[in-house]
N, CA, C and O atoms as CSV, one atom per row, in Angstrom:
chain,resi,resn,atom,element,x,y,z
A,1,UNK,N,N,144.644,146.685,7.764
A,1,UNK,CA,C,144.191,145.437,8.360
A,1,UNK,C,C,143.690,144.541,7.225
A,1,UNK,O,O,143.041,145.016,6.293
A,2,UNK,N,N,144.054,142.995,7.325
A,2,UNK,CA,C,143.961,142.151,6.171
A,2,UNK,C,C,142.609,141.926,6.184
A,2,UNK,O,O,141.984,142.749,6.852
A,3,UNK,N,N,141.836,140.898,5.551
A,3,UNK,CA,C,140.287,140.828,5.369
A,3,UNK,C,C,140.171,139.744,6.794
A,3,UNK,O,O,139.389,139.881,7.734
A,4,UNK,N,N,141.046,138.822,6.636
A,4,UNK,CA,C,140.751,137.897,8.207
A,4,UNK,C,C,141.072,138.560,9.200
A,4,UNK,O,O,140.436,138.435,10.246
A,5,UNK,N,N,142.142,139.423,9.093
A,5,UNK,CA,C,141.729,140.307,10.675
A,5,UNK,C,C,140.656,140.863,10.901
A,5,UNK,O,O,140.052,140.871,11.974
A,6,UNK,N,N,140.236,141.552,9.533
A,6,UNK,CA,C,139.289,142.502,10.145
A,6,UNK,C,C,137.681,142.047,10.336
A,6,UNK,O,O,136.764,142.630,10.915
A,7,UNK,N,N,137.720,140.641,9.542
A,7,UNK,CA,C,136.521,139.541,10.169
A,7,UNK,C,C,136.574,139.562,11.678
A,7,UNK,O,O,135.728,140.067,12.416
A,8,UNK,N,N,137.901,138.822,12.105
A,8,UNK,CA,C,138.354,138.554,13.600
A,8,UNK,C,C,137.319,139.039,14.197
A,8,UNK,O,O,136.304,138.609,14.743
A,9,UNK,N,N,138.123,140.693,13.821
A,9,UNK,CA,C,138.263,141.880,14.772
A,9,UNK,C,C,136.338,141.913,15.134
A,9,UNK,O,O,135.717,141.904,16.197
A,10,UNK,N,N,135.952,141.947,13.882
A,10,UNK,CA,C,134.432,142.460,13.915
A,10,UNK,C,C,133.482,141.136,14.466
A,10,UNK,O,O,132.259,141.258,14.530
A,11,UNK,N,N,133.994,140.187,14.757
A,11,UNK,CA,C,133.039,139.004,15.479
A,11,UNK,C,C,134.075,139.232,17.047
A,11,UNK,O,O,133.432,138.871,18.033
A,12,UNK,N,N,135.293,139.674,17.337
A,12,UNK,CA,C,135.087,139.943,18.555
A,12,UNK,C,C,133.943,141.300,19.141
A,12,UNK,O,O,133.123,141.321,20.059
A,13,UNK,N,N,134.289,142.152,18.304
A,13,UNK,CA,C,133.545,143.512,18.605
A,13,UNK,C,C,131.899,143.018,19.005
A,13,UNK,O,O,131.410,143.455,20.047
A,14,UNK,N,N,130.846,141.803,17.841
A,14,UNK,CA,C,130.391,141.296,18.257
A,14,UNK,C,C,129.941,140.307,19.382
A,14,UNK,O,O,128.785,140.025,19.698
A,15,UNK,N,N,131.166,139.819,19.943
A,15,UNK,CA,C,130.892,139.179,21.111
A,15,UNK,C,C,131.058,140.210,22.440
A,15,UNK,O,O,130.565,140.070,23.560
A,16,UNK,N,N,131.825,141.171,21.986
A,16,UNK,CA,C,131.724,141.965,23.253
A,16,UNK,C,C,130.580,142.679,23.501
A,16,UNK,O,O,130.091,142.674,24.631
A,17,UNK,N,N,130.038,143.355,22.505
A,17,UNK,CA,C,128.707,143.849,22.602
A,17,UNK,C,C,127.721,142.669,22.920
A,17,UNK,O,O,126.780,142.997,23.643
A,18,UNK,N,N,127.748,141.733,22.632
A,18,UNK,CA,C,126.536,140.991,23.212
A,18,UNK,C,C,127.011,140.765,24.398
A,18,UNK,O,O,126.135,140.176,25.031
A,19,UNK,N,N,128.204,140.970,25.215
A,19,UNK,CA,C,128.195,140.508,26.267
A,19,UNK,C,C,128.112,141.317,27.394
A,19,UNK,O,O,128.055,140.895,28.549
A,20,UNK,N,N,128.103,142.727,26.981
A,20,UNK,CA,C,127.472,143.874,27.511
A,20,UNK,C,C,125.909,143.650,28.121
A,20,UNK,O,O,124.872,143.225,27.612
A,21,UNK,N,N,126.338,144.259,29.765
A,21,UNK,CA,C,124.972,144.124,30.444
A,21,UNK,C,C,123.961,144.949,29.625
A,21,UNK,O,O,122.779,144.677,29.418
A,22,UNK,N,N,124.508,145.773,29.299
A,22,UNK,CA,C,123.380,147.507,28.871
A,22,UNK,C,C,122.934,146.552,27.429
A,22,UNK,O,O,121.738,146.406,27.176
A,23,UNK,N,N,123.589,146.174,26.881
A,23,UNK,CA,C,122.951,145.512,25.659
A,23,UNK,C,C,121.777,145.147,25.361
A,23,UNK,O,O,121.509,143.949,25.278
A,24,UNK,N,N,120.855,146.110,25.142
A,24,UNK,CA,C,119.580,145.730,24.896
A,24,UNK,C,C,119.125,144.345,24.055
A,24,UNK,O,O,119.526,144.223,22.897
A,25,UNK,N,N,118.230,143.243,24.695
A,25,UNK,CA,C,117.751,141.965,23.520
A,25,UNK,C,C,116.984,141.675,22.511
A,25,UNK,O,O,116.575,140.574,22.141
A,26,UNK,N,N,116.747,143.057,21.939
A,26,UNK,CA,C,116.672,142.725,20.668
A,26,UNK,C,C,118.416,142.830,19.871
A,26,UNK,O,O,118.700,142.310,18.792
A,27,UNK,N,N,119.124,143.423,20.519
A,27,UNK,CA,C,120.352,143.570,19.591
A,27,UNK,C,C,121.649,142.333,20.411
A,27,UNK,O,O,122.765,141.973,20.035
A,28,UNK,N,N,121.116,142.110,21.198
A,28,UNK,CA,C,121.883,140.485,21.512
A,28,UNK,C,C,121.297,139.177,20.809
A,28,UNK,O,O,122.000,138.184,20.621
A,29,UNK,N,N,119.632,139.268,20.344
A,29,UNK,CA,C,119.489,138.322,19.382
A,29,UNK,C,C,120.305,138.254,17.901
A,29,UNK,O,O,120.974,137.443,17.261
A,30,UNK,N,N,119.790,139.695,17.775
A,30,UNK,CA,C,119.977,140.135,16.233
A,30,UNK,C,C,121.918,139.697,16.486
A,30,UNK,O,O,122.483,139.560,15.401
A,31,UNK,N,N,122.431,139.586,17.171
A,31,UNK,CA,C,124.187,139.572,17.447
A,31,UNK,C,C,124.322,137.753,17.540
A,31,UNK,O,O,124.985,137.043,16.784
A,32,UNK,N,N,123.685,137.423,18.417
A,32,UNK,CA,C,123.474,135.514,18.086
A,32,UNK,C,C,123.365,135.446,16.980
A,32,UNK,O,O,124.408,135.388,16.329
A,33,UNK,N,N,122.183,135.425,16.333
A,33,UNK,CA,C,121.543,134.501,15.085
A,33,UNK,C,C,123.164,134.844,14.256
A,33,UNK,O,O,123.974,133.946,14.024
A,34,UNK,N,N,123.402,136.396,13.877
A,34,UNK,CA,C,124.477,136.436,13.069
A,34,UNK,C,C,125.897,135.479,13.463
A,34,UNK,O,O,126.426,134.747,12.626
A,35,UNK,N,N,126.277,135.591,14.533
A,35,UNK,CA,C,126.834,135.122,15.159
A,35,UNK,C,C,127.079,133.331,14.296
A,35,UNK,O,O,127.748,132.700,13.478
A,36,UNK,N,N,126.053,133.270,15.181
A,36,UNK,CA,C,125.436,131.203,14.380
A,36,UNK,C,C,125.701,131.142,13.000
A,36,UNK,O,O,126.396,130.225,12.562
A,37,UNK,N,N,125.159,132.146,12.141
A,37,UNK,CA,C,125.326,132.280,10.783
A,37,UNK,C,C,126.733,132.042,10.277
A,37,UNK,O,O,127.347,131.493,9.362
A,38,UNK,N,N,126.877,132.639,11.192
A,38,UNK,CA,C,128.741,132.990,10.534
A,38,UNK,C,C,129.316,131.415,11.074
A,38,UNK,O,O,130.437,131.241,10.596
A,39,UNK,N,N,129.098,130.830,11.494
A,39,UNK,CA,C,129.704,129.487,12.671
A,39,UNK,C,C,129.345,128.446,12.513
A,39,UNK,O,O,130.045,127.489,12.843
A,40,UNK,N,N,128.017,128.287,11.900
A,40,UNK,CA,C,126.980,126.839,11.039
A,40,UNK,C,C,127.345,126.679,9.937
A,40,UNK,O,O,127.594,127.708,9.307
A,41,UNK,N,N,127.493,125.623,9.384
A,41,UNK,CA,C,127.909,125.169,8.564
A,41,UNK,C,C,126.384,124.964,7.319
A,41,UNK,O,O,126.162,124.581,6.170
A,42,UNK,N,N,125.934,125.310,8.066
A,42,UNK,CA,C,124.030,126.163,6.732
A,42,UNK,C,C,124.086,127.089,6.481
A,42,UNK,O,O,123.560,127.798,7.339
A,43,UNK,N,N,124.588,127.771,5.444
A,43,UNK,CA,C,124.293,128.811,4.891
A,43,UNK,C,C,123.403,128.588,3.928
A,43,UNK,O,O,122.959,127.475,3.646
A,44,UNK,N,N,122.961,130.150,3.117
A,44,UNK,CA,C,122.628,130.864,1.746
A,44,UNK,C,C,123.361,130.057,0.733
A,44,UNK,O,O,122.727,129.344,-0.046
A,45,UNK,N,N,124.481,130.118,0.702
A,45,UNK,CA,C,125.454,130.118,-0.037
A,45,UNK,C,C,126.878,129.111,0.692
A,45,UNK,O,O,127.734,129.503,1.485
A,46,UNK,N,N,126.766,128.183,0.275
A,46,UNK,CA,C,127.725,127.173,1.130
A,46,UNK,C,C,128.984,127.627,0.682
A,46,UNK,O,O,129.206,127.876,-0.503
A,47,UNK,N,N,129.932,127.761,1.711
A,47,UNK,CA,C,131.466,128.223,1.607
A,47,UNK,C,C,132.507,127.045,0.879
A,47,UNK,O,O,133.725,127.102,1.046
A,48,UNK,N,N,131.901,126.061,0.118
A,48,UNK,CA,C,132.256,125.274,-0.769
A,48,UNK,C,C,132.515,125.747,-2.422
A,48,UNK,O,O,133.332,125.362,-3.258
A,49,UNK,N,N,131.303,126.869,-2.466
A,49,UNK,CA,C,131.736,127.841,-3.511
A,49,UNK,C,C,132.465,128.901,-3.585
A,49,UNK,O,O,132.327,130.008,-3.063
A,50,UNK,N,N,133.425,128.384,-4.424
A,50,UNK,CA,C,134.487,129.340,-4.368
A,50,UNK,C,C,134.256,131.114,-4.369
A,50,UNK,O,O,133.415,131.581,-5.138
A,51,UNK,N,N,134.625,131.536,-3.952
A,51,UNK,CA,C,134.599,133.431,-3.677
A,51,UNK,C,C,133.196,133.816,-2.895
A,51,UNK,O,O,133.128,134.525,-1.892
A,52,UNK,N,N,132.209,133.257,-3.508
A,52,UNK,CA,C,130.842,133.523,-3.309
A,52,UNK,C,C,130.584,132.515,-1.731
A,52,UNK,O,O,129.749,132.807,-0.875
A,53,UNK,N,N,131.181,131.762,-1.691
A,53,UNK,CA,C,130.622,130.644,-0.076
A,53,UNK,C,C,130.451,132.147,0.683
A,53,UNK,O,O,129.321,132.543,0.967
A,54,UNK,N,N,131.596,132.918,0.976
A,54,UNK,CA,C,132.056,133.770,2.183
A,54,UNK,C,C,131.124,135.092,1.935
A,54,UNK,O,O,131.137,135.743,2.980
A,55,UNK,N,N,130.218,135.811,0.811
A,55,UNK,CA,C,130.071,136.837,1.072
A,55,UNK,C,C,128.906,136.403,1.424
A,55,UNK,O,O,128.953,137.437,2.090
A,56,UNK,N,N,128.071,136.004,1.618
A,56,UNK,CA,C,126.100,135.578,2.402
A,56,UNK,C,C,127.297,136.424,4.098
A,56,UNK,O,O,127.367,137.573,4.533
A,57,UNK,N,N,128.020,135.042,4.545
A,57,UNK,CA,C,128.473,135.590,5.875
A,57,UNK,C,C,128.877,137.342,6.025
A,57,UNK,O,O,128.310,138.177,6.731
A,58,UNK,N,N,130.235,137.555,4.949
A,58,UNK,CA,C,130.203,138.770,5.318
A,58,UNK,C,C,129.387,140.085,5.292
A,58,UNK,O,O,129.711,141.257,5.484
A,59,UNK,N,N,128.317,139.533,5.015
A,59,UNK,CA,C,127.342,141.034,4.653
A,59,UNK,C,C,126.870,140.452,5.696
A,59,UNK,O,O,127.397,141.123,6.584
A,60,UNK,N,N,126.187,139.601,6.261
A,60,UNK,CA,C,125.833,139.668,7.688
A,60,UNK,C,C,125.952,139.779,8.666
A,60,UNK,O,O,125.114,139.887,9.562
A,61,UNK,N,N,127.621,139.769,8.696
A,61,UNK,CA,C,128.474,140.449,9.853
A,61,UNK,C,C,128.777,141.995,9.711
A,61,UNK,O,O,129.158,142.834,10.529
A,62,UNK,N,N,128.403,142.069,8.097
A,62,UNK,CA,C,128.199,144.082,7.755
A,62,UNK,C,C,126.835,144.569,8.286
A,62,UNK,O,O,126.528,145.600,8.884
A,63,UNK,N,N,126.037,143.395,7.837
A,63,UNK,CA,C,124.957,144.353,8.552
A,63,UNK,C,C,124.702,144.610,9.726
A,63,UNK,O,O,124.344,145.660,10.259
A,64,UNK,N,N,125.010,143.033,10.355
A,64,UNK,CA,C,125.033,143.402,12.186
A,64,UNK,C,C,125.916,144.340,12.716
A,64,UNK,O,O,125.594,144.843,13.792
A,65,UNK,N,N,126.960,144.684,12.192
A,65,UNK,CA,C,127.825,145.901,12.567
A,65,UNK,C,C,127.190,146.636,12.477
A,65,UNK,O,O,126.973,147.212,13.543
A,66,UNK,N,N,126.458,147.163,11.287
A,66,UNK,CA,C,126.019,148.908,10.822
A,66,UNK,C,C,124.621,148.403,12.075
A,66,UNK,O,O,124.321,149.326,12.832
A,67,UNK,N,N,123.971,147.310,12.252
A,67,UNK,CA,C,122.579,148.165,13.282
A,67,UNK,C,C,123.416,147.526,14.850
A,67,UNK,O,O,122.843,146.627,15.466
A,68,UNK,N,N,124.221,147.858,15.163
A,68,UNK,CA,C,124.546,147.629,16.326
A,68,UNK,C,C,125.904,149.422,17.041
A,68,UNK,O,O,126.309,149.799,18.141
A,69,UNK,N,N,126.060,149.888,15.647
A,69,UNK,CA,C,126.860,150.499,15.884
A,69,UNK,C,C,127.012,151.293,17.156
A,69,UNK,O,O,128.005,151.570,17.828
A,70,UNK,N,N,125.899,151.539,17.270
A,70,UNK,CA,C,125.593,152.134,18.412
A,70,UNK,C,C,126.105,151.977,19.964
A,70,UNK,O,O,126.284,152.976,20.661
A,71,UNK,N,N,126.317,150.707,20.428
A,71,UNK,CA,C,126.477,149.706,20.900
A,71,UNK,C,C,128.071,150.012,21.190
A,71,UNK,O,O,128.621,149.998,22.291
A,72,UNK,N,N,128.628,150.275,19.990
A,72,UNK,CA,C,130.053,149.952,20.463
A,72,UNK,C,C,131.022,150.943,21.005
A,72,UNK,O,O,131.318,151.865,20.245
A,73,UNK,N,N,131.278,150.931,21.559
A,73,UNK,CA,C,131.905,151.903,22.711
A,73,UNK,C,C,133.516,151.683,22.184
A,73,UNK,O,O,133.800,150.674,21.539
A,74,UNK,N,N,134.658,152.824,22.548
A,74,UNK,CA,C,136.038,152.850,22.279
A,74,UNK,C,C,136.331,151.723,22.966
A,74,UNK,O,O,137.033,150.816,22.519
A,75,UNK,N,N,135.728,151.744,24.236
A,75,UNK,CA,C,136.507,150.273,25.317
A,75,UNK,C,C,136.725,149.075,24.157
A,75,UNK,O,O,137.762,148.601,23.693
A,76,UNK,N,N,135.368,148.797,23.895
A,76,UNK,CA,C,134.777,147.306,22.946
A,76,UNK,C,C,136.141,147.401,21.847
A,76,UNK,O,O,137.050,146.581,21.976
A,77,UNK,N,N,136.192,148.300,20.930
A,77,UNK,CA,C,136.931,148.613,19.925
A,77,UNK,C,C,138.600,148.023,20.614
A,77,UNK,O,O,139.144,146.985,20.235
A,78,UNK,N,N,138.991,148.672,21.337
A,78,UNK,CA,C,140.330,148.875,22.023
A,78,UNK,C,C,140.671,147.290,22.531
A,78,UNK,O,O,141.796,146.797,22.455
A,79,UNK,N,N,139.188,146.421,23.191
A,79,UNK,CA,C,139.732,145.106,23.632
A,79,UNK,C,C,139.818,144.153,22.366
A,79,UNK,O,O,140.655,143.262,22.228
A,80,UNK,N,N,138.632,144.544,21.296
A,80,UNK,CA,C,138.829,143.781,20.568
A,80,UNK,C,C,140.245,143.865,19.264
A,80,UNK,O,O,140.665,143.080,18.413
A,81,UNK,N,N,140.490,144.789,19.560
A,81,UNK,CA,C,141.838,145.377,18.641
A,81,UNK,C,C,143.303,144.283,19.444
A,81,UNK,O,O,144.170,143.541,18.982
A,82,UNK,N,N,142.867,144.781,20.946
A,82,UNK,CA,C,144.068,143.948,21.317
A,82,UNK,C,C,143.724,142.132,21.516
A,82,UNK,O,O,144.590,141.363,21.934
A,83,UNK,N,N,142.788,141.832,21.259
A,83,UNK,CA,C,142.759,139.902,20.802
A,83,UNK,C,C,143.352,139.890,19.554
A,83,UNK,O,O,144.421,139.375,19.226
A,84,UNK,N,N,142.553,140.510,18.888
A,84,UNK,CA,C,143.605,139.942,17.517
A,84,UNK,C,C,145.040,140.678,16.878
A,84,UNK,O,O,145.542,140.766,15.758
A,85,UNK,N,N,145.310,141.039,17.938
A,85,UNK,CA,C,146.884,141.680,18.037
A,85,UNK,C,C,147.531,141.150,19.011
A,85,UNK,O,O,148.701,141.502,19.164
A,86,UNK,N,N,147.046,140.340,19.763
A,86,UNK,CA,C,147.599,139.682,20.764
A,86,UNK,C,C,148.693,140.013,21.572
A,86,UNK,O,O,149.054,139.248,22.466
């Protein structure tokens, strides 16, 4: 899987878990703010700089993965596999 799929893949996996009833809110905030992060045009590190704009985002979509892992169920995995396989 290329690096933009597997962004895709991991901000759908994120939206599905936040959209999970059982989803506890501290880990639907902690899934927004990243969320916004990744989608606002304010970053750390503005994506105007070359190589460096994009990693502030991707470690924050690494980290919200690693404390959400929990969260993600084969279903989540399996729907979000088939959006960006369409």
């Amino acid at each position: 899987m290329g690096i933009f799929k597997s962004v895709k893949y991991n901000l759908y996996v994120l939206w599905y878990v936040l959209s999970g009833k059982s989803t506890p809110l501290k880990k639907k905030l902690l899934i927004a703010g990243t969320i916004a992060y990744f989608i606002l045009p304010v970053d750390f590190i503005p994506e105007l700089v070359p190589i460096l704009g994009i990693t502030d985002d991707a470690a924050a979509l690494v980290a919200c993965i690693s404390a959400i892992t929990s969260s993600v169920t084969p279903e989540i995995k399996e729907k979000a596999l088939k959006r960006i396989d369409g």
